[in-house]
N, C-alpha and C positions, 0 to 999 in steps of 0.2 A: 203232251206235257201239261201238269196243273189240271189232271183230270178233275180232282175234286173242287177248285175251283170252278172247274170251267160246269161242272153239274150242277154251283148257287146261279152261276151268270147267267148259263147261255143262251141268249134270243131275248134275252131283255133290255130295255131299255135303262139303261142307267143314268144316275144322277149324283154325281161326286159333292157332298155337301161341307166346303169351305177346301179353301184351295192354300193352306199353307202348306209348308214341309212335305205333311203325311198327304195332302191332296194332292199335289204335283207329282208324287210317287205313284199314287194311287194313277196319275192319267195316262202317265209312261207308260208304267204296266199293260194301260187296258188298251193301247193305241200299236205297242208290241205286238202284245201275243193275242186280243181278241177284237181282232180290226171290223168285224164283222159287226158288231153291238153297236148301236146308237150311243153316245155316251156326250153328257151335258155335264158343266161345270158350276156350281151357284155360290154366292161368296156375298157378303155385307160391302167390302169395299169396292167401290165404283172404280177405281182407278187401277185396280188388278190387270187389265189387261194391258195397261204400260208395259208389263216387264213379264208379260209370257212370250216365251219360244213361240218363233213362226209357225214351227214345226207343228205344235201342240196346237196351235190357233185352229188349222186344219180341221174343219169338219165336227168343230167340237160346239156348240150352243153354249152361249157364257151366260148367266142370269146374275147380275152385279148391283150393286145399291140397294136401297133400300125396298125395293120389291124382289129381292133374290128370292123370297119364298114361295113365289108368287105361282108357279107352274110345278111346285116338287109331285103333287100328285097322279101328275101326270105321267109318271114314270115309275117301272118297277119294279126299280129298285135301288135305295137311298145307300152309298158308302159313306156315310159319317164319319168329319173329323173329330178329334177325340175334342177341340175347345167350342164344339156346340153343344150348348145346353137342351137335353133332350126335352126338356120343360116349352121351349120353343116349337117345338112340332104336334104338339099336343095339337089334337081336332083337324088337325092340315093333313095328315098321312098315316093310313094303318101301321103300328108297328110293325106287323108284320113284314111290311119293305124296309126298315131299316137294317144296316150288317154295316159294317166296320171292316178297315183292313186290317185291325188285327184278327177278328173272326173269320176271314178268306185266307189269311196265314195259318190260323191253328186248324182249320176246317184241313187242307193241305199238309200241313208238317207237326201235328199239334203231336207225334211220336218223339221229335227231336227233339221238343222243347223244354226248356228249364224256366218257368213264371216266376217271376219277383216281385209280390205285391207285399204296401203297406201303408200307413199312413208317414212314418218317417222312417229313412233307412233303406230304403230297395234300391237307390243309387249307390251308393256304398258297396252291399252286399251283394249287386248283378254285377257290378264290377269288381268284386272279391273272389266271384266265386268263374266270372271270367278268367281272372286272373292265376287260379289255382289250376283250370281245366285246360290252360294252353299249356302248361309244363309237363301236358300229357297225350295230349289229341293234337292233331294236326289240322283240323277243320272246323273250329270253333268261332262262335257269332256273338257277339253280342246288339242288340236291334231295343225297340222302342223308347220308352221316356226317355232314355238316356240321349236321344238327338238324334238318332238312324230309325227311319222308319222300316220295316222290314221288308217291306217290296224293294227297297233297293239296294239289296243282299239276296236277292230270292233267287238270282242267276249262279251266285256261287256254291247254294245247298248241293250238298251230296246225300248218301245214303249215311254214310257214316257221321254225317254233322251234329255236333252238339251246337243248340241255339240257345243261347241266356237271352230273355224275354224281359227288360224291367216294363211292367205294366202297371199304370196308372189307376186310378178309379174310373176316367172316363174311356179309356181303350176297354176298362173290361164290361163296360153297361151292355154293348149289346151284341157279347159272344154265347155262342152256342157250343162249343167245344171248349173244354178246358186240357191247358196241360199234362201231359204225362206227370211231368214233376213237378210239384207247387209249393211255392213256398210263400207263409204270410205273415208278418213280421210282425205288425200290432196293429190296433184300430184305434186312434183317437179323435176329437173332435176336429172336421177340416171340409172346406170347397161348400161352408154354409151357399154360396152365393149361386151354384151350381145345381144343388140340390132341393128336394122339398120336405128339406128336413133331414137329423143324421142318420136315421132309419134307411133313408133309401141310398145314401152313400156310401154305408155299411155293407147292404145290401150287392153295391155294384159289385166292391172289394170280393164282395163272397165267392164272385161268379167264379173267380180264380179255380175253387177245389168244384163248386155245385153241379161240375157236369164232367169229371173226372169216371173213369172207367176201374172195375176189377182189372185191378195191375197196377197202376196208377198209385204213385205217394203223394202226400200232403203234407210237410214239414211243416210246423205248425208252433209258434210260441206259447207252450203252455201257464209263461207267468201271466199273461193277458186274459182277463176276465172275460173281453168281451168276444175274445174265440173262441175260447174255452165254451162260452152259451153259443154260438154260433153253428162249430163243429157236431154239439149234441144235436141241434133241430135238423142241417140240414144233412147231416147224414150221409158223406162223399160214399162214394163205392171205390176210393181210391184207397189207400193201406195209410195209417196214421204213422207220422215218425214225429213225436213233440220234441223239444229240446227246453230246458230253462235253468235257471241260475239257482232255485231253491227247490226242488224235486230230483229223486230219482225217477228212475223206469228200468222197467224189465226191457225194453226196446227202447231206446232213445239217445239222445246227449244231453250229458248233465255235468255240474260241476261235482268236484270230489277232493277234499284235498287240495283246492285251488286251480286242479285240472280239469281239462275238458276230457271227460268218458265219453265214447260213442260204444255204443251195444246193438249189433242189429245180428240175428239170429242168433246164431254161436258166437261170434266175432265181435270183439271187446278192442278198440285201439285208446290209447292214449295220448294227450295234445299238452303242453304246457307255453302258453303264453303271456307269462305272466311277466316277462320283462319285455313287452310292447312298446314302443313308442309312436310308431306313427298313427294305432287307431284307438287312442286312448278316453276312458267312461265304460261305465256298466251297456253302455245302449250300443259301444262297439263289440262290445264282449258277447253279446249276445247276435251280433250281423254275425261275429265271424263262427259263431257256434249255427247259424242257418247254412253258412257256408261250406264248413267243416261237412255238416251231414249232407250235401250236396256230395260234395267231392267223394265222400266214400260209400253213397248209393252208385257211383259210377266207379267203382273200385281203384280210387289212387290210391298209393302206396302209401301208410306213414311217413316213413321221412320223407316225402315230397311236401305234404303238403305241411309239415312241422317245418320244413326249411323255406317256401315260400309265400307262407302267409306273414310273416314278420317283414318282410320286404315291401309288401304293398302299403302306398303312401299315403292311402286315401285320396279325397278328391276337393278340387278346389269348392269355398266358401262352406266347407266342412267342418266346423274347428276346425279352420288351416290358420297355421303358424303366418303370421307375415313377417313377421322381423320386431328387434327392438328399437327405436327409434329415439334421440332424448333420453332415454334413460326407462321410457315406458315399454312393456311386451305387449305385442298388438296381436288378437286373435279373431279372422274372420269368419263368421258363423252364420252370414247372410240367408242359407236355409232355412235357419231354422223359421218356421213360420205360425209354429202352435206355442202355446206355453209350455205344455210338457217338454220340447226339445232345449227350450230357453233352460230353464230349471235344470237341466240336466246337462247341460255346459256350462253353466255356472259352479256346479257341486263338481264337474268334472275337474276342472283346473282352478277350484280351490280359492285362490287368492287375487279373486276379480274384483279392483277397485273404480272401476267405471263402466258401467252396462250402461249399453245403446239399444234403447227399446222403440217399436212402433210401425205405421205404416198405412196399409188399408184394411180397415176394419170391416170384418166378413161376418161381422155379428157371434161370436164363438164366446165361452163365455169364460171370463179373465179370471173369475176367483182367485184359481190356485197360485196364480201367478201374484196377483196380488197382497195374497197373504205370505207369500214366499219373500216377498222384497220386504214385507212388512218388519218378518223377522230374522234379514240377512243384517249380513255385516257388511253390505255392500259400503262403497262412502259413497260415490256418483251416482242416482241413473238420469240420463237422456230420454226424453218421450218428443216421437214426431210423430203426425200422421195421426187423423181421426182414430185408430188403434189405440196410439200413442195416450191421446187424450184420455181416451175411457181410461185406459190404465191408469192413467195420474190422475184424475179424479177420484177413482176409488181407493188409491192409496190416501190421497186428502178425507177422505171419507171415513176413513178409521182413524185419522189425529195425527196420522205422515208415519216417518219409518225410521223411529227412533233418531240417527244420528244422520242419516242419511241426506245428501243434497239431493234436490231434484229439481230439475231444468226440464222443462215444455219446449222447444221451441218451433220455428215454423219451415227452415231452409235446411236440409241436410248438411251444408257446410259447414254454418252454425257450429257443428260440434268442436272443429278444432278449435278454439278458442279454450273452451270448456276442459277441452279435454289438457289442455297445454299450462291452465292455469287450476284446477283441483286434482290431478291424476299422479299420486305418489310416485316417486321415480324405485323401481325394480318390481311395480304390480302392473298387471292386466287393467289392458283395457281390453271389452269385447264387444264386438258387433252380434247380437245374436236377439232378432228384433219380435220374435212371436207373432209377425205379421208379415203378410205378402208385402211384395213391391209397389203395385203396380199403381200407388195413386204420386209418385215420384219417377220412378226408373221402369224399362221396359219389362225385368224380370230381376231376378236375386243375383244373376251373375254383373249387372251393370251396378247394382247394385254394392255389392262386394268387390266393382273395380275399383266404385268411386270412396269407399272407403278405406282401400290400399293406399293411394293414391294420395288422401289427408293424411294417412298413416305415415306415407313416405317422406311429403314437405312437412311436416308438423316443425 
């Protein structure tokens, strides 16, 4: 069982590096099926061992606090979680022992797999295109970013499984195999704080198609620039399928007449989506045109997937509708964490009189965002968060934003006040902040409780 795994591991000594979600997955595995291996656990937090299984405690070497680095090279061979910064191992450990569990997954099953990389959008569209291929197959996964690590689904793989993969930038740094099927949505500026520079962030994203096989597709966003130069250097040996909103192709999915074309050989179907509701914006239009050519590289039928892509609801802190409240429409967009995604949930629903900007500032750089508010019609926006600041400073910096209010403040509750006493009654308010969480809340979903929540007592 897990021959190709068991031909990275066997007779090595391993070192499981950070013990979250995907780490815990990761020891299960190796305490299962390969009891035989030495296998050590290393973690930043000293107090990890409160709340491990006795089970797992068994035989296992913890290296905890601040000397968890302390003994990695002693061992050979590093499973990396995906939230350690590869920038920390520099000079400590040959690359060469570093691997991933998602690279002992695709090394194993990398036949079954469907990859969903991008900078915004692969939660969305690995959950779209999840969602089109259960109306079809019986044995279908969905695993990574999305909150399932894939070791623990690895027991229910068959032959016949389809696996949707959403893959991060940091799951795909240090794989050696990439998917049968790849799909890459766009590249924009993100995870500065992560990386050494966007070159090598771009770079991880890439790994998705760069080690793909003759047989192998690469769905690919051909409106994006910085694929489009990506795709020429590095040259997949996988088969191109692009799709975009302003080109045709002799092979691909394009718009036409409002609809989605797909063309791939001989075989021309047609899709019309265009009274959507639940994943509405040019930047949905374009997840579900990656999904579309998903679905019909694994040959579903037209009317299948015309009758159940209109049903999928999206996913929480997505442009998710919360309710009207007082008289205001409240829309949670807590994702969004670049400007680009901001900007384009603003133009999406149009008639937004209070944006909620800010957060932690990852260094990326705000321009467009700035000149964007410069020349909205916004009447609100809210800035928190050192993010927040830079923003509102540079909007100050150009003379302010024609008519526009703008409020700084320091406590994310702050806003209901704000919002209760400038926010028109029958427009939008939105949460859609161009910045991570995490100098406030643990991540964007507590993040987008806690603005539900104002939403609901306001």
């Amino acid at each position: 069982m897990f021959s190709s795994i068991k031909n990275k591991i066997q007779n090595k000594k391993i070192l499981i590096l950070g013990f979250g979600k995907e780490g815990r997955a990761s020891l299960k595995f190796l305490r299962k099926y390969f009891q035989g291996n030495e296998v050590a656990v290393a973690d930043s937090n000293a107090d990890l061992r409160y709340n491990i299984d006795e089970k797992l405690l068994k035989d296992t070497n913890f290296y905890l606090g601040d000397s968890y680095l302390k003994e990695i090279d002693n061992y050979d061979l590093i499973i990396k979680s995906p939230g350690i910064p590869a920038s920390l191992l520099n000079g400590k450990v040959s690359s060469k022992k570093i691997t991933s569990q998602t690279d002992l997954f695709l090394t194993q099953f990398r036949d079954r797999v469907i990859g969903v990389t991008g900078t915004k959008g692969k939660s969305t569209t690995s959950s779209l295109i999840y969602y089109i291929l259960m109306n079809k197959f019986e044995n279908v996964h969905l695993v990574g970013n999305i909150g399932i690590p894939p070791f623990d689904l690895i027991e229910e793989i068959k032959e016949d499984s389809k696996i949707v993969f959403e893959m991060s930038s940091h799951q795909l740094e240090n794989i050696t195999v990439s998917p049968h099927i790849s799909v890459l949505l766009n590249l924009f500026e993100e995870h500065l704080d992560h990386y050494n520079g966007l070159a090598e962030y771009h770079s991880a994203k890439l790994n998705i198609m760069r080690f793909q096989k003759p047989g192998d597709l690469f769905i690919y966003n051909a409106d994006d620039p910085l694929i489009q130069k990506a795709h020429k250097r590095i040259k997949t040996k996988g088969t191109l399928f692009p799709y975009s909103v302003s080109n045709d192709f002799e092979e691909g999915i394009f718009l036409k007449s409002g609809k989605i074309i797909n063309v791939r050989g001989n075989k021309t179907s047609e899709f019309d989506f265009n009274n959507r509701q639940n994943l509405p914006g040019s930047h949905n239009l374009l997840n579900i045109m990656a999904s579309v050519a998903v679905a019909k590289i694994l040959r579903l039928d037209d009317p299948v997937i015309q009758e159940v892509v209109p049903y999928f609801k999206g996913l929480p802190h997505r442009l998710e509708y919360i309710g009207e409240f007082k008289g205001i429409h409240f829309y949670n967009d807590s994702i969004a964490t670049i400007p680009e995604a901001t900007i384009e949930a603003v133009k999406t629903l149009k008639s937004v009189d209070t944006l909620i900007l800010g957060g932690k500032d990852r260094g990326i750089n705000y321009k467009i965002l700035i000149d964007f508010i410069v020349g909205s019609d916004l009447k609100n926006v809210i800035f928190i968060g050192d993010a927040g600041k830079r923003i509102y400073d540079g909007i100050i910096e150009k003379g302010g934003a024609n008519d526009t209010k703008l409020f700084f403040i320091e406590e994310f509750d702050e806003i209901s006040e704000i919002i209760r006493q400038n926010t028109q009654n029958g427009s939008i308010c939105l949460l859609s902040p161009a910045a991570p969480s995490y100098d406030k809340f643990r991540n964007f979903e507590e993040r987008g409780a806690a603005f539900k929540k104002i939403a609901e007592n306001l």
